[in-house]
C-alpha positions as CSV (number, residue, x, y, z in Angstrom):
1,X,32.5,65.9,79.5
2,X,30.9,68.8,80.9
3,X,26.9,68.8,80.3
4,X,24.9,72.0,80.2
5,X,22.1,73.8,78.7
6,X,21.8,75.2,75.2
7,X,22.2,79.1,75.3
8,X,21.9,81.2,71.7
9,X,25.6,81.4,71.5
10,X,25.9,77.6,71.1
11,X,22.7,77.8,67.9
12,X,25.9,78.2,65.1
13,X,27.8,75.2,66.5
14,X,24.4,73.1,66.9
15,X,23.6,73.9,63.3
16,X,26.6,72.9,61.9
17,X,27.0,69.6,63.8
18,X,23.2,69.0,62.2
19,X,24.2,70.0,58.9
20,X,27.4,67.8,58.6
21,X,26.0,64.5,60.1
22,X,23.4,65.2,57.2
23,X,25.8,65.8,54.7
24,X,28.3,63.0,55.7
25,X,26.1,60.6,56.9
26,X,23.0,60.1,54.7
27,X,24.9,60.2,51.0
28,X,22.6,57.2,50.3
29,X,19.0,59.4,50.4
30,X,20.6,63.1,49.2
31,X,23.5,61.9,46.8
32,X,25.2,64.8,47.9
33,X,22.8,67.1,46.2
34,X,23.1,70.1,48.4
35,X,19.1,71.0,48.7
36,X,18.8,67.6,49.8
37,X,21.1,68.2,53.0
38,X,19.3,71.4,54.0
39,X,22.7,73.5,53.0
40,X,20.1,76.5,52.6
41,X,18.6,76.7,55.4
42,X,19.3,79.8,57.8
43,X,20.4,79.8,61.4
44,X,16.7,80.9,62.5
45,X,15.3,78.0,61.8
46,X,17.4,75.9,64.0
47,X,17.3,77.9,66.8
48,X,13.4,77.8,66.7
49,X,13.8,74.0,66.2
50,X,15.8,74.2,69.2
51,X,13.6,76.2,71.5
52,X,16.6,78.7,71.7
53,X,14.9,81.9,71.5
């Protein structure tokens, strides 16, 4: 396993790594209703979550 710093290339893979634990993972509090697993949000937002700007 190679460690490394985030770069803004890597923003797309971090978001949808957040998005499907969300989505797989917390059925119990969403019930797969797709506002409740942030399914809208944009890339943007992540990426300023991250500090990736």
């Amino acid at each position: 396993m190679r460690i490394r710093d985030a770069v803004p290339e890597d923003a797309t893979a971090a978001w949808e790594v957040v998005r499907r634990s969300i989505a797989e993972l917390c059925v119990a509090d969403h019930h797969n209703d797709p506002a409740g697993t942030m399914a809208g949000q944009q890339d943007a937002r992540i990426i300023q979550i991250m500090g990736i700007t």
